[in-house]
C-alpha positions as CSV (number, residue, x, y, z in Angstrom):
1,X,-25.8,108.0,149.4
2,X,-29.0,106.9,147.7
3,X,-28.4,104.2,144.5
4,X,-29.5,106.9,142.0
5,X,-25.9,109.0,143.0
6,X,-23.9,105.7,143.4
7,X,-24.4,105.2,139.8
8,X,-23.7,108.6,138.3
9,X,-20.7,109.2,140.2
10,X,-17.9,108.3,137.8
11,X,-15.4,106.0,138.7
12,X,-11.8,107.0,140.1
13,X,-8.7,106.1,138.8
14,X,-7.2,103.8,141.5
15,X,-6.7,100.1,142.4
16,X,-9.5,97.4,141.9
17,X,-10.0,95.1,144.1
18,X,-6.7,92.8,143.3
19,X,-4.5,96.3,143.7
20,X,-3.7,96.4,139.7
21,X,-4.3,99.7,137.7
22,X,-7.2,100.0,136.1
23,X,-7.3,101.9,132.6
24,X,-8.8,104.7,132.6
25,X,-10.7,105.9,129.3
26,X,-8.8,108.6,127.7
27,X,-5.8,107.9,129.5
28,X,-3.1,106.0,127.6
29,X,0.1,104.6,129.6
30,X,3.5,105.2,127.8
31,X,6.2,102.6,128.3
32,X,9.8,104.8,129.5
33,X,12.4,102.1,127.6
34,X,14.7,100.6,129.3
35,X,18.7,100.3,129.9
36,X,19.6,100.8,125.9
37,X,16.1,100.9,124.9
38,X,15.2,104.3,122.8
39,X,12.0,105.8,124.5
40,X,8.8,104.0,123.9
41,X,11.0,100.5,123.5
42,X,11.9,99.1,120.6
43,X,8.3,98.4,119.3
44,X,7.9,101.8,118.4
45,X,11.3,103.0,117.4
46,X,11.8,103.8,113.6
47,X,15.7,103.8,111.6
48,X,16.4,107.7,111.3
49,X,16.0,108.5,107.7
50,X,19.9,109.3,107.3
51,X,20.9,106.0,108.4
52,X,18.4,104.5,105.7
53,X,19.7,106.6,103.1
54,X,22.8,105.8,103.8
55,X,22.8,102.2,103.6
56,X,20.8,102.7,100.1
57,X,23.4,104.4,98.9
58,X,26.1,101.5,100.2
59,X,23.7,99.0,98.2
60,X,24.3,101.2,95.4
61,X,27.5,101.5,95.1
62,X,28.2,98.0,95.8
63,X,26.0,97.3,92.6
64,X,28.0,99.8,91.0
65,X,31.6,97.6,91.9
66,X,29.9,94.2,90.5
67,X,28.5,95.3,87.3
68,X,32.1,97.2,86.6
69,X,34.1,94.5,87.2
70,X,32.1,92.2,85.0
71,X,32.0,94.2,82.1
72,X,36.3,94.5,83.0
73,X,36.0,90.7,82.4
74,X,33.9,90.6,79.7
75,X,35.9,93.0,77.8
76,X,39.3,91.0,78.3
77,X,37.7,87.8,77.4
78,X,36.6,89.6,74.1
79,X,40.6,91.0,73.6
80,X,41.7,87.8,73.9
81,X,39.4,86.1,71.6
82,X,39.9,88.8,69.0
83,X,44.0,88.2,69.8
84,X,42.9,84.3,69.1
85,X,41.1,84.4,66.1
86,X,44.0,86.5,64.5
87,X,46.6,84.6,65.6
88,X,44.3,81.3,63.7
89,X,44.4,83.1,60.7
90,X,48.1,84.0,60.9
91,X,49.2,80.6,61.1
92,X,49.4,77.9,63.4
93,X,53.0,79.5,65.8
94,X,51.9,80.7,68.7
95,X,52.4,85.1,68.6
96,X,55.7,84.6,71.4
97,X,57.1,82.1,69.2
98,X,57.2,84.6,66.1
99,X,58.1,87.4,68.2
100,X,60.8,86.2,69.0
101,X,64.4,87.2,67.7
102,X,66.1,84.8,65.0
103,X,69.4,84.0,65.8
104,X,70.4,85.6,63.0
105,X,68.6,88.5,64.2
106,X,70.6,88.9,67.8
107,X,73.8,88.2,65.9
108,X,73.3,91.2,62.8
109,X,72.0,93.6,66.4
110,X,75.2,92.0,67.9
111,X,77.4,93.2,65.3
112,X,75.6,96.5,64.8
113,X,76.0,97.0,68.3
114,X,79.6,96.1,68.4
115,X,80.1,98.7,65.2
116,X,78.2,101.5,66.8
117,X,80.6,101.5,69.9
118,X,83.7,100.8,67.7
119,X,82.8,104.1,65.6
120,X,81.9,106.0,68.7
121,X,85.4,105.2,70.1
122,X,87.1,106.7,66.5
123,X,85.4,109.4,66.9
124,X,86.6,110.0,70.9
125,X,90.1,109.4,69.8
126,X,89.9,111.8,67.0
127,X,88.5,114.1,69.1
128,X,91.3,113.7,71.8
129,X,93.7,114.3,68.8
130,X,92.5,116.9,67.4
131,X,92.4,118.5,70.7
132,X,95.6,118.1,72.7
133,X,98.6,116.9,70.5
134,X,101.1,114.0,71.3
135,X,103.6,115.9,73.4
136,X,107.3,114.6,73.4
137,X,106.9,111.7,76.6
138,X,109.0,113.4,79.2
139,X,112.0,110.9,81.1
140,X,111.5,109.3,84.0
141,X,112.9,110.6,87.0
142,X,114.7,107.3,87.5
143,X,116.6,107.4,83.9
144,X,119.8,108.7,85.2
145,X,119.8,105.9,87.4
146,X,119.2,103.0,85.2
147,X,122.0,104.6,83.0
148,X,124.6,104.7,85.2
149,X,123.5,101.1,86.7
150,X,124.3,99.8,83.2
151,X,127.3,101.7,82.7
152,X,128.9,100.0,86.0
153,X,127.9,96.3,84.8
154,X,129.5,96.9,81.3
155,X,132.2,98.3,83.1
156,X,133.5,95.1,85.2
157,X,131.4,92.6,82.7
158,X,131.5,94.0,79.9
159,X,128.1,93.4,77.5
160,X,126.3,91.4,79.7
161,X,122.9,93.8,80.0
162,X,120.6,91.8,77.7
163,X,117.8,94.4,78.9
164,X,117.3,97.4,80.5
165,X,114.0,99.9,81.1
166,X,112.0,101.5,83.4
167,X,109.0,100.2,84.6
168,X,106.8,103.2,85.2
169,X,103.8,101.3,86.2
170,X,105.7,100.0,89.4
171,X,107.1,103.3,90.7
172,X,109.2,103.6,87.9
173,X,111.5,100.8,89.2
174,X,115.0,100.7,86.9
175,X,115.0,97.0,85.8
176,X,118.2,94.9,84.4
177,X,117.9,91.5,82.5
178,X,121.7,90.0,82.7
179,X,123.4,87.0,81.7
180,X,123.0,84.2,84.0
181,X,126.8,83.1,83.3
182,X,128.2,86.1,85.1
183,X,125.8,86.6,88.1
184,X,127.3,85.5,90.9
185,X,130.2,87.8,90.4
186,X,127.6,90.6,89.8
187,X,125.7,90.2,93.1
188,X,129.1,90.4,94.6
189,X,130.1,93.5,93.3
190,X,126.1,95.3,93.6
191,X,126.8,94.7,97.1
192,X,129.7,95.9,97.8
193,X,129.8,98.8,95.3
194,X,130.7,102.2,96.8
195,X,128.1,103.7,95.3
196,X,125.5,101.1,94.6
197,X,125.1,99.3,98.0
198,X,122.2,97.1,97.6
199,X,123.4,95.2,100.2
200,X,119.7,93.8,101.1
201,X,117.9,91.5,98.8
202,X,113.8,92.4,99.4
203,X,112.2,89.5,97.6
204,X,112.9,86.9,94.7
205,X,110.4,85.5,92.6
206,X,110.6,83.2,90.1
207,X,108.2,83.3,87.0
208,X,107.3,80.9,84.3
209,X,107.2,82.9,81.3
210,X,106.4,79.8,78.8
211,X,108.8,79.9,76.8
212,X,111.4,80.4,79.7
213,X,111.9,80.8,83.5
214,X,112.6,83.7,85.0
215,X,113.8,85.1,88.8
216,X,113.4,88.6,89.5
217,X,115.9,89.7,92.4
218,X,114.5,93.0,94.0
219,X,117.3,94.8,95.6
220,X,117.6,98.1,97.8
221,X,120.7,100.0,99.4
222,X,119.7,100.7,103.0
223,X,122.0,103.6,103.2
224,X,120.4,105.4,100.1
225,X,117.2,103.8,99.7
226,X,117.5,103.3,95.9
227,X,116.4,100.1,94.6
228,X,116.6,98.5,91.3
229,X,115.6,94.6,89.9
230,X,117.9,92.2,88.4
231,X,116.4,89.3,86.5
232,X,118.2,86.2,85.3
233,X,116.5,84.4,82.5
234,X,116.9,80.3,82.1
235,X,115.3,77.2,80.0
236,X,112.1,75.4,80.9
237,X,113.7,71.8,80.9
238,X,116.9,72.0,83.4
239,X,116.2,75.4,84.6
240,X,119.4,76.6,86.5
241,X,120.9,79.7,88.1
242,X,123.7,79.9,90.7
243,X,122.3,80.8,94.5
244,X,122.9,84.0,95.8
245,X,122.6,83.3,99.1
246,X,125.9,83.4,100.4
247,X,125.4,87.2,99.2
248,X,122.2,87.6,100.2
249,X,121.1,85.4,103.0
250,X,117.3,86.3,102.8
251,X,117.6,84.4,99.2
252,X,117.5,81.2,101.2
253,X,114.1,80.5,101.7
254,X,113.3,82.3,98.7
255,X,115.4,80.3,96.3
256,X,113.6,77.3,98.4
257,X,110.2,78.3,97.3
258,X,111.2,79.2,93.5
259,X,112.5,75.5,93.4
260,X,109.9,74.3,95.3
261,X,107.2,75.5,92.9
262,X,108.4,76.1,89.6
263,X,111.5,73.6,89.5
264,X,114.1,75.9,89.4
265,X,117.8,74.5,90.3
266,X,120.0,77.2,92.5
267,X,123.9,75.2,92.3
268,X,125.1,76.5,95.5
269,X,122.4,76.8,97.8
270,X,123.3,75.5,101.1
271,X,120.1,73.7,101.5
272,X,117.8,73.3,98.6
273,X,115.0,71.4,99.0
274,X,111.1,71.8,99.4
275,X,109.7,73.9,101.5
276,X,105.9,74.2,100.9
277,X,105.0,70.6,99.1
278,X,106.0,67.4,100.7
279,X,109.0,65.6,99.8
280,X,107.3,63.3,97.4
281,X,105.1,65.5,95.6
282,X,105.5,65.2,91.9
283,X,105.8,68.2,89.9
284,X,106.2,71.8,90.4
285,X,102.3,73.6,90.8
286,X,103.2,77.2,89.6
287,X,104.7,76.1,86.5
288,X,101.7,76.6,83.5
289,X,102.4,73.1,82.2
290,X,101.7,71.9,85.9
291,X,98.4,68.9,85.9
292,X,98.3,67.1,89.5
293,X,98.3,63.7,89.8
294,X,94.3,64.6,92.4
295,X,92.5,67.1,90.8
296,X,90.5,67.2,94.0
297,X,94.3,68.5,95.6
């Protein structure tokens, strides 16, 4: 090959002498990105335009959230300086302070109030009247009875019911108040009474009614289930009734505990004395008058 054609002939793409690529003129060499690189690597790779719009719009509307909640500030600080500047020229009370109810105020709604629910009640009971009238109150069932309880007692003891009545609100239970003097011989004879029977003696209880003591004795006939309640009335200062429980003998510990507690003396009793307090307590803690010695007791 002569030197004329060795320089006319154009040069191949190949290796140079060191082995490298040569460029070629007219031929550019595109990089293929890499492991997570978009194609063409990261030099050449542009946002797409929805992602760009979109964070815009986030930038916006963050803008948006700022300037709201400033002018929500401003506009409260204004309220409350308007709220000020009357309250300047009012006077010098704070608003709360002269908001605020009198006492004569909560006593006149008090007695309003009280008023209103007084005249509504009138007006239910006159409605109830006028509605239904008072029908005749029907007996109890327990009358006949109380009646013939009484009529025995007067009987052997002549007057000696100070009281009799029902008392409806506890099962309509036929109650007898009798003079202490003769009870003794009455317990005998409510026992042993053909048709009576009470021979068992359910409770005793004594009460402290103020101006007196009382013991309630709560018999039953175990043959015909009837029961009635005798109470024996006594003073405050000796308080005293004859035991009953050679009669009854579940009056023992009962008449224990009614001395025990309120005082109460039972001439007769084969073995009165306390039976919750200690021996040496001092005074009688269901009685109304009663103060102990320890408060903290």
């Amino acid at each position: 090959m002569s030197e004329d054609q060795k320089r006319d002939r154009p040069e191949a793409a190949g290796t140079g002498m060191s082995g490298e690529p040569q460029k070629v003129e007219g031929a550019e060499i595109t990089k293929t990105g890499g492991a997570g690189e978009p194609p063409g690597g990261y030099a050449g790779a542009n946002p797409p335009a929805a992602e760009q719009a979109e964070a815009e719009k986030a930038a916006s509307t963050d803008a948006d959230k700022e300037a709201k909640i400033k002018a929500a500030a401003e506009a409260r600080a204004a309220r409350a300086a308007e709220r000020a500047a009357k309250a300047a020229e009012a006077g010098d009370a704070p608003e709360a302070e002269k908001a605020a109810p009198t006492d004569e105020e909560k006593e006149a709604k008090a007695k309003a109030a009280a008023e209103a629910r007084a005249a509504r009640a009138r007006e239910r009971a006159a409605k109830t009247e006028a509605a239904a009238p008072d029908a005749p109150k029907e007996p109890s069932p327990n009358q006949p009875l109380l009646d013939r309880f009484v009529a025995i007692l007067k009987e052997n003891f002549g007057e000696v019911v100070e009281e009799a009545f029902i008392n409806e609100k506890g099962g309509h239970l036929p109650y007898v108040v009798l003079k202490g003097e003769v009870w003794p011989e009455a317990a005998h004879l409510l026992k042993n009474h053909m048709e009576l029977k009470l021979n068992y003696l359910r409770n005793l209880s004594g009460v402290d009614m103020e101006t007196h003591m009382e013991v309630a004795y709560h018999l039953i006939s175990l043959e015909t289930k009837r029961e009635y309640c005798v109470k024996i009335k006594t003073n405050r200062e000796t308080p005293s009734i004859p035991s009953v429980t050679p009669v009854w003998p579940t009056a023992n510990w009962n008449e224990r505990e009614a001395y025990d507690l309120f005082g109460i003396d039972f001439p007769g009793h084969p073995d009165l004395r306390r039976i919750m307090m200690a021996d040496d307590w001092v005074g009688y803690p269901l009685r109304k008058d009663y103060e102990p010695l320890d408060p903290e007791v």
